[in-house]
C-alpha positions as CSV (number, residue, x, y, z in Angstrom):
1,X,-14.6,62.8,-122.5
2,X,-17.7,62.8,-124.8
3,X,-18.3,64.0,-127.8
4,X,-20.4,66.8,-126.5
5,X,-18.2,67.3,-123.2
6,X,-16.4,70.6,-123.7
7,X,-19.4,73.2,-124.7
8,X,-18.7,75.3,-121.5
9,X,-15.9,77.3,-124.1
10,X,-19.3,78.1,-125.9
11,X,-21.3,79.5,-123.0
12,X,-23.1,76.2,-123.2
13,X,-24.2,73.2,-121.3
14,X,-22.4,69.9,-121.9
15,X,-25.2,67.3,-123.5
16,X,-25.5,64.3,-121.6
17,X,-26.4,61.7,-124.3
18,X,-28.7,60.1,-122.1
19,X,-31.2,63.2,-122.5
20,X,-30.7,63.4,-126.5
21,X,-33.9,61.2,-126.8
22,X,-35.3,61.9,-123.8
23,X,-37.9,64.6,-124.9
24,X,-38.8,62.4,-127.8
25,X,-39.8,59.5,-124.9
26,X,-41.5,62.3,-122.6
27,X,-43.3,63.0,-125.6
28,X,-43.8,59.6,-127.1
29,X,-45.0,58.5,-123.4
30,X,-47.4,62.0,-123.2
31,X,-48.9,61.0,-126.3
32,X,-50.1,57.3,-124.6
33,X,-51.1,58.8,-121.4
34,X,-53.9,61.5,-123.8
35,X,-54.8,57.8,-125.6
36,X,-55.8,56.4,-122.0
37,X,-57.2,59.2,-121.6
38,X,-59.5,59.5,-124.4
39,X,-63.0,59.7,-123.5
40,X,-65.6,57.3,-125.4
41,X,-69.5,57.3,-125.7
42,X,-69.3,54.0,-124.0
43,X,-68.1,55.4,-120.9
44,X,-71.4,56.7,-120.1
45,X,-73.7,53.8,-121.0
46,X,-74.5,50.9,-118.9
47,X,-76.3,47.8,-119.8
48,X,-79.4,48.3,-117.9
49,X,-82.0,45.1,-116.9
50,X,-85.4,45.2,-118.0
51,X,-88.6,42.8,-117.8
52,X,-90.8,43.1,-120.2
53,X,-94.0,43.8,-119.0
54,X,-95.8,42.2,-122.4
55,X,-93.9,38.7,-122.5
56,X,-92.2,39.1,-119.3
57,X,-88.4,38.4,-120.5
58,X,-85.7,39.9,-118.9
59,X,-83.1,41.6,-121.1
60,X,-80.6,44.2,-121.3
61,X,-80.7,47.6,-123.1
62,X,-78.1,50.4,-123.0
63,X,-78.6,53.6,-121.0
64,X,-76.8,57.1,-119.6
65,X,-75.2,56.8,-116.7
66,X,-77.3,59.3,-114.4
67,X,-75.9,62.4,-113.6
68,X,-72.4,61.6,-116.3
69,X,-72.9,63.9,-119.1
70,X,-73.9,67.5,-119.4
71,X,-76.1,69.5,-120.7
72,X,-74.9,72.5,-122.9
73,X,-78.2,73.9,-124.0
74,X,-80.7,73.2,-126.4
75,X,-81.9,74.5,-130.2
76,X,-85.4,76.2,-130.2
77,X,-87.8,73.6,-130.0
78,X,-86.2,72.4,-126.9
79,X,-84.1,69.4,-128.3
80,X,-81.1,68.9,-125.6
81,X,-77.3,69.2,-126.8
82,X,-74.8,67.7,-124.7
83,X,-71.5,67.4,-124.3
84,X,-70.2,63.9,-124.3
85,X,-72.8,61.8,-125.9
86,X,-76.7,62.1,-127.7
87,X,-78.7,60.8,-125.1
88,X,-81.8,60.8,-127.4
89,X,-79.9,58.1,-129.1
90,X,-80.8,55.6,-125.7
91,X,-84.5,56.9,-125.0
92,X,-86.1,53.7,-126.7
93,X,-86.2,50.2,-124.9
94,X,-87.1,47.3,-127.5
95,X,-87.5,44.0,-125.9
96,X,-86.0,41.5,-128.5
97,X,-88.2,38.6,-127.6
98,X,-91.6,40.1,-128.1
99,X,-91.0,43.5,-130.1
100,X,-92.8,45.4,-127.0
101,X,-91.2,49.2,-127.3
102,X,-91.5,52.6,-126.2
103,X,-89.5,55.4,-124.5
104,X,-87.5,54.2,-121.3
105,X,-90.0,56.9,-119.4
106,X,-93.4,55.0,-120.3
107,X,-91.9,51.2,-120.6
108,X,-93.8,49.7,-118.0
109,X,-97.3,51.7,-118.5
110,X,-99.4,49.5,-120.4
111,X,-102.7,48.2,-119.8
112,X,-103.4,44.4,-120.0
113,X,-105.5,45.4,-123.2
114,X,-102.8,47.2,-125.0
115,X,-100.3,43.9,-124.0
116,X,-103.1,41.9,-125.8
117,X,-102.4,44.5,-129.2
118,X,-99.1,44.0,-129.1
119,X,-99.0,40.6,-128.9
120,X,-101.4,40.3,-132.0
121,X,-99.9,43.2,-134.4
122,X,-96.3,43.4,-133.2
123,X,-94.8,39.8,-131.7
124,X,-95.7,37.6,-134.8
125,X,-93.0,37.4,-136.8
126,X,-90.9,40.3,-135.0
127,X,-86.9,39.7,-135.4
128,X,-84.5,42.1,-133.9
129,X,-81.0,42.0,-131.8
130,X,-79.7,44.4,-129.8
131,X,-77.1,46.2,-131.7
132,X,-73.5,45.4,-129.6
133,X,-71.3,48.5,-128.4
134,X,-72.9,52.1,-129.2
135,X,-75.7,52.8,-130.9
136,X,-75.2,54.3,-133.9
137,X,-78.0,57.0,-135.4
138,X,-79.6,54.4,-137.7
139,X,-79.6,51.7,-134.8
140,X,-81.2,54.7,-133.0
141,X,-83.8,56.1,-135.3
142,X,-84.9,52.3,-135.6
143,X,-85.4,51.1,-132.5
144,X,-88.2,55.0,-132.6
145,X,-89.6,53.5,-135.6
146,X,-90.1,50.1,-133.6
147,X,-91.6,52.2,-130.7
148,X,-94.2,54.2,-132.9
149,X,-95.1,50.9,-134.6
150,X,-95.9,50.0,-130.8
151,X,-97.3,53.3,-130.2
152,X,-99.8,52.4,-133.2
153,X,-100.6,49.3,-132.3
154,X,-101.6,49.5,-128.8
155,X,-103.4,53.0,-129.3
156,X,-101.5,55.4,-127.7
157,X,-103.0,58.3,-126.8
158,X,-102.0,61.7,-129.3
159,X,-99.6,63.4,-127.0
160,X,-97.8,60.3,-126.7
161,X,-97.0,59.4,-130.2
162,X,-96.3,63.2,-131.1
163,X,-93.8,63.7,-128.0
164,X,-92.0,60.3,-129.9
165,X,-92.1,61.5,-133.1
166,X,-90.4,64.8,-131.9
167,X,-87.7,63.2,-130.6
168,X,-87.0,61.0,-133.5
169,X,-87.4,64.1,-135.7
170,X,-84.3,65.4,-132.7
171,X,-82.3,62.5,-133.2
172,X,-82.5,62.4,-136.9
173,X,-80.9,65.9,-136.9
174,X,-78.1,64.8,-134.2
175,X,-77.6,62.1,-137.2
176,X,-77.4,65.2,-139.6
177,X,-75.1,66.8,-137.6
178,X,-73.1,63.8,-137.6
179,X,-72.6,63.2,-141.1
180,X,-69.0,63.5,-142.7
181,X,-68.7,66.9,-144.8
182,X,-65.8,65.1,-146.6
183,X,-68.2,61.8,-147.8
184,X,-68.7,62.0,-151.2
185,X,-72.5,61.3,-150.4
186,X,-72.6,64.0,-148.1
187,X,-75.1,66.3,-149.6
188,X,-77.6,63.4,-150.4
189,X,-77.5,62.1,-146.9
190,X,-77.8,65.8,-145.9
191,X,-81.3,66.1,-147.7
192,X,-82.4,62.4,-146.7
193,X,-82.3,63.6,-143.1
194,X,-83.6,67.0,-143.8
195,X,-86.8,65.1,-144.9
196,X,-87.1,62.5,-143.0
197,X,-86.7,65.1,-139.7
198,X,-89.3,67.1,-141.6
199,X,-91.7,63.8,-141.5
200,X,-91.3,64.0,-138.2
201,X,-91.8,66.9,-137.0
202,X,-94.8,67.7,-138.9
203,X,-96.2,64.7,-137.4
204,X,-95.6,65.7,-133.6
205,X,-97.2,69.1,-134.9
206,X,-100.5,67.6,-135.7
207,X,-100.4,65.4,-132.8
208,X,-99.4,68.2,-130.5
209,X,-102.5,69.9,-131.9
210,X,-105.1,66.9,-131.5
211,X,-103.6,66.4,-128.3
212,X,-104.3,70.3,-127.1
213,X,-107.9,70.2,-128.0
214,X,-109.0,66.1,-126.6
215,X,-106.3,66.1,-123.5
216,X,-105.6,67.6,-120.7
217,X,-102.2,68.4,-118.9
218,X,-99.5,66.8,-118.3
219,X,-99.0,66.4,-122.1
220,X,-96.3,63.9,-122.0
221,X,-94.9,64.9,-119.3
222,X,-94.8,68.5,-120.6
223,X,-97.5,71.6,-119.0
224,X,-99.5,73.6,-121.2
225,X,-97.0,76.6,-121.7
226,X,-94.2,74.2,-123.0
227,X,-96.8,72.2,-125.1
228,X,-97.7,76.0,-126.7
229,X,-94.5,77.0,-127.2
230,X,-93.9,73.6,-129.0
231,X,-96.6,74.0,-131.4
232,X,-95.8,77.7,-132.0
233,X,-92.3,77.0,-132.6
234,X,-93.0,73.7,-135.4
235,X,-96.2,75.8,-136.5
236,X,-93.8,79.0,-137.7
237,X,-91.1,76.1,-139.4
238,X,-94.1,74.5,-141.2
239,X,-95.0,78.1,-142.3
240,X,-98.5,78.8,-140.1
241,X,-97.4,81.7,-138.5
242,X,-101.1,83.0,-137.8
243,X,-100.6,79.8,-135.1
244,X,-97.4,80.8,-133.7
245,X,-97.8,84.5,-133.6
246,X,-101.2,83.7,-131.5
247,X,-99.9,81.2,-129.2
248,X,-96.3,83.4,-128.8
249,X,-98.5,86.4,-127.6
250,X,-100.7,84.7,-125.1
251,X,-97.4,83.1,-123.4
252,X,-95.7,86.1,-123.7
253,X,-98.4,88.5,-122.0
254,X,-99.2,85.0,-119.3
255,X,-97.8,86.4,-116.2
256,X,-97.7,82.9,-114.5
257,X,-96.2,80.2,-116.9
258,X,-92.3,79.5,-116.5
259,X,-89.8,82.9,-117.3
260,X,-87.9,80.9,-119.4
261,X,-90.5,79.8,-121.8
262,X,-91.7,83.4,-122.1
263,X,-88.7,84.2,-122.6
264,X,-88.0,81.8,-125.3
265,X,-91.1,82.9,-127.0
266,X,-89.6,86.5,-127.2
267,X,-87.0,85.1,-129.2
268,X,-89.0,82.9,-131.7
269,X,-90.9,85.9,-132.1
270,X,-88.2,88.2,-132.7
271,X,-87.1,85.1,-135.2
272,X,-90.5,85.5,-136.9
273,X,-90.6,89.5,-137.1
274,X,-87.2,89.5,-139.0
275,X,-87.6,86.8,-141.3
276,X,-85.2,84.2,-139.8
277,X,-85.4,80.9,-140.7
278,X,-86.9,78.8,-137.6
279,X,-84.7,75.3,-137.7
């Protein structure tokens, strides 16, 4: 006999006392199997192997594993959200012997002239180490200063150094986005980054417009209807709407750039027309 032998008089099961704890162990070992299960930004990075093509070192510098996150959509000036990670956060390879930098895209294209610029305004004196684990937003947004220090020295052409300045203007609001409601700094911090991605942006804006009138397409990669929709969409934020609204229409009425843009620049319009605040 146990003491809970017997219950059948109730209309109840007897209790075996080897399941009184059981749930709590089901539960206890359900709770460890969700912590192995836990997904971490590291999960998607890899250390990749570069050589410089300045000082030719070889190094590592973290990267997205292709094809392992995904994309959820993007806010109106194109910057990509996605689900696991902020990739922008890995777009920058530094090399840490020589200081050479720039966006994982254009590492290797640079001319034997531009090696001898970096060499003479960056290498001298350059210190850096390559931040262990994650990258965190400030690791981030410094290795894109490092690259438009690069960018300076070695003369990069317009569309270049605006296309980097947009997406440290990008990352800088991912660090935003980041920030702890609950920190006591919280609303400092808020308007730091408000500012800084303001810096930014209005700098990609005038290059974006230098680069429309002294290049050609590709403009970083990007055709003319996304370069125009770009300029309209920072142009309206920056308050020149006599830019946007004139580059919106002539996408809008193109009957052979991408549907999508067009139909982006419906929207910004329809932003414009009722007075919502664009970013």
């Amino acid at each position: 006999m146990g003491l809970f032998s017997g219950m059948g008089k109730f209309g109840l099961k007897d209790i075996d006392e080897k399941d009184i704890f059981a749930e709590k162990e089901e539960k206890k070992a359900e709770e460890q199997n969700n912590k192995k299960k836990e997904v971490l930004e590291s999960d998607f990075l890899i250390d990749r192997t570069y050589v410089c093509p300045v000082c030719d070192e070889s190094f590592k510098s973290k990267t997205v594993k292709s094809r392992s996150v995904r994309l959820l959509g993007s806010d109106v000036d194109l910057r990509p959200k996605y689900q696991q990670l902020d990739c922008l956060k890995y777009d920058v390879v530094v090399c840490p012997s020589c200081g050479y930098a720039s966006l994982a895209r254009t590492f290797k294209n640079i001319y034997d002239s531009q090696k001898k610029l970096v060499s003479e305004n960056i290498s001298q004196g350059f210190r850096y180490n390559e931040p262990e684990g994650i990258y965190t937003y400030d690791e981030a947004i410094e290795r894109y200063q490092i690259a438009f220090a690069n960018a300076m020295a070695i003369r990069q052409i317009d569309s270049e150094k605006a296309y980097l300045c947009l997406r440290m203007g990008w990352t800088i609001r991912g660090k935003r986005e980041s920030l702890n409601q609950k920190d006591p700094h919280y609303q400092e911090d808020v308007k730091a980054c408000i500012d800084d991605e303001n810096e930014a942006l209005k700098i990609a804006l005038d290059g974006f417009l230098a680069a429309r009138t002294k290049e050609s397409a590709p403009y970083a990669g990007m055709d003319q209807s996304t370069l125009d929709y770009l300029i309209a969409v920072l142009s309206a934020k920056f308050g020149k709407i006599d830019v946007a609204a004139k580059l919106l229409s002539s996408l809008i009425s193109s009957m052979t750039i991408n549907p999508r843009i067009k139909e982006r620049a419906r929207d910004v319009k329809d932003m414009i027309m009722s007075g919502e605040k664009i970013l």
